[in-house]
C-alpha positions in Angstrom: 65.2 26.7 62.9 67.4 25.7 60.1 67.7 28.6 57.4 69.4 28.6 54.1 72.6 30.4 53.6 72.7 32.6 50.5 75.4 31.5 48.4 74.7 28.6 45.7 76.9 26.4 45.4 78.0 23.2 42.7 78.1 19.7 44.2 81.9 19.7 43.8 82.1 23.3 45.8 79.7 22.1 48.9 81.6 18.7 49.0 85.0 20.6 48.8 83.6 23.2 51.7 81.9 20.6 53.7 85.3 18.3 53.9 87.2 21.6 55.5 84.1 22.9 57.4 84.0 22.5 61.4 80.0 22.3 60.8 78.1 20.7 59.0 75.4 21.9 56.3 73.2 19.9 53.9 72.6 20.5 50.3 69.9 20.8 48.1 70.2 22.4 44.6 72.7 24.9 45.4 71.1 25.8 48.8 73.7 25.1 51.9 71.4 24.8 55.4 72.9 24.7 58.3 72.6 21.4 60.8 71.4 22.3 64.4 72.4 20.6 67.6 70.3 17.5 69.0 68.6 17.7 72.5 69.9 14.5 74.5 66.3 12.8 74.0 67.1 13.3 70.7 70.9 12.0 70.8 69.4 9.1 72.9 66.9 7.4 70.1 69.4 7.8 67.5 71.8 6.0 69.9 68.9 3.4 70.7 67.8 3.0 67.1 71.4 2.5 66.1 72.0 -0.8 68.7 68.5 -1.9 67.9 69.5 -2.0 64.4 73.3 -3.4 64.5 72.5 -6.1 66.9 69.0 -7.0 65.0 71.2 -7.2 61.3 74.7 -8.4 62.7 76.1 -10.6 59.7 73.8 -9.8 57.4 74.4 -8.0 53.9 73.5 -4.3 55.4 75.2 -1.4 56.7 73.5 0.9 59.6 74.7 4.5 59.6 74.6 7.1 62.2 74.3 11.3 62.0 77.8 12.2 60.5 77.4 10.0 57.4 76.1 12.1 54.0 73.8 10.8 51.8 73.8 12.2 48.0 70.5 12.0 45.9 71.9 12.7 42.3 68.3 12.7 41.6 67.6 15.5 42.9 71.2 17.4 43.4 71.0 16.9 47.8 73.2 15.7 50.1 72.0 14.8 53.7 72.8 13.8 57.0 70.1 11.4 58.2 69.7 10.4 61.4 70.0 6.5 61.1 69.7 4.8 57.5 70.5 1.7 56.3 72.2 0.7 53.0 72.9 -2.8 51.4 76.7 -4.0 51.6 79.0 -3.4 50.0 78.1 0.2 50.5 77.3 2.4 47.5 79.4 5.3 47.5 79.2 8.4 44.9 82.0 7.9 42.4 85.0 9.0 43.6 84.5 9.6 47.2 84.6 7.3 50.5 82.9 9.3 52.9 79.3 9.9 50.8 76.7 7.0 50.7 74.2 6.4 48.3 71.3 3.8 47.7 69.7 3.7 51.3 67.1 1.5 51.9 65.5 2.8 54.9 66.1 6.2 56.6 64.9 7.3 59.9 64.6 11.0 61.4 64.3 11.6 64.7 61.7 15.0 64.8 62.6 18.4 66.3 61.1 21.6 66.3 63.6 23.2 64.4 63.7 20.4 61.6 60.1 19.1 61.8 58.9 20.4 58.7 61.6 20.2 56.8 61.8 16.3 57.6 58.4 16.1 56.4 58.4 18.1 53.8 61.8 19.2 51.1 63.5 15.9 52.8 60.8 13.1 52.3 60.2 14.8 48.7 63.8 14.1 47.9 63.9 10.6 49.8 61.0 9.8 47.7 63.5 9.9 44.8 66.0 7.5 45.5 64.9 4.2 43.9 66.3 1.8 46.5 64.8 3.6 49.6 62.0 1.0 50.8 60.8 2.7 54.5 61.1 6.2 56.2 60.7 6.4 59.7 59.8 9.9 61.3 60.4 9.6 65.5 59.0 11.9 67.7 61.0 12.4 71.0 57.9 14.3 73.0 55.7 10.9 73.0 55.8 7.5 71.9 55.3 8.4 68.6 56.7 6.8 65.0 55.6 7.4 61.5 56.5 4.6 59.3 56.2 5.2 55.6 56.4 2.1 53.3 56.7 2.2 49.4 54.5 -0.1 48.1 54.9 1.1 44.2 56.1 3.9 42.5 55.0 7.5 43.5 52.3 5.4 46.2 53.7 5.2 50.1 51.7 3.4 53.2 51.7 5.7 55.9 51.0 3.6 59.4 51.6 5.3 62.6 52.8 3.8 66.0 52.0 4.7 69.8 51.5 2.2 71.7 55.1 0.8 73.7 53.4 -2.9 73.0 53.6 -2.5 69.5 56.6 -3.4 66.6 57.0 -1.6 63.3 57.9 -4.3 60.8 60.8 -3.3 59.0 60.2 -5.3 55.4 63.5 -3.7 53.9 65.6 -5.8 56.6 63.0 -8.0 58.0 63.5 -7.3 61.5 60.9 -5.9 64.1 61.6 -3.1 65.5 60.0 -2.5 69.6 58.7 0.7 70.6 59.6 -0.5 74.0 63.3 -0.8 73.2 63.1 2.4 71.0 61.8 4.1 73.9 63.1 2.2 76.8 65.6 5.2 78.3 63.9 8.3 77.3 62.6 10.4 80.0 60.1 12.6 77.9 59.7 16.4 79.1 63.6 16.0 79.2 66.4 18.1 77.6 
């Protein structure tokens, strides 16, 4: 379970930590959390979302990032390390810095029990802030299993929910489709 570490922390601190840290911790108003370890199912649908995604938008004006890239929210004072997100190209970056994104326009999460609620809950509230951000996708890696949340105005989000390895979630922020059957396609569920 991800816990927060006591010390509070500026932006300029965390970022000047984070560069000399062997692990990595996200931010969020002065609050450093620790990042757990991924299971291999859940190393596996990152990797599979990832390929899905870089073959589906090849030459087009979008960028697909994996796990190790941070996200800063100046809206609400965060930094995070989503699992997959998407930004348009050229890639917003926080002033100053090459190695912090900003501006996504989808963001995905693979779920976990230790990170689970915290997906759901203090990250999506903080997504919710970032004006660009179009879809969040929340994967399950017990079941054939994806939330897809879709802005349709402000403070108003479509929540439609996928199970079926037939079915493809319409991703409107790139226009591609994206196949649960692909998602899914080398995932051995009960796995490690």
């Amino acid at each position: 379970m991800s816990t927060v570490l006591e010390t509070k922390l500026t932006p300029e601190e965390y970022l000047a930590q984070e560069v000399a840290s062997e692990l990595r911790h996200e931010y969020r108003q002065g609050d450093l959390i620790p990042m757990a370890g991924g299971t291999t199912t859940h190393n596996e649908l990152i990797r599979s979302l990832t390929v899905i995604l870089s073959l589906a938008l090849k030459g087009q004006p979008f960028q697909v990032f994996i796990t190790d890239q941070r996200l800063w929210i100046p809206q609400t004072q965060s930094f995070y390390y989503p699992d997959v997100m998407i930004t348009p190209k050229p890639v917003p970056l926080l002033e100053g810095r090459r190695d912090t994104v900003m501006e996504p326009l989808l963001i995905a999460e693979v779920l976990s029990e230790s990170t689970e609620e915290r997906d759901r809950g203090a990250k999506f509230l903080d997504y919710r802030q970032i004006p660009t951000l179009q879809e969040y996708l929340l994967i399950d890696q017990n079941k054939p299993y994806v939330e897809q949340y879709t802005k349709k105005a402000e403070h108003q989000w479509l929540l439609t929910i996928y199970t079926d390895l037939a079915q493809a979630i319409p991703l409107d922020s790139v226009n591609i489709l994206l196949n649960l059957s692909e998602l899914y396609e080398n995932v051995v569920f009960g796995g490690l």
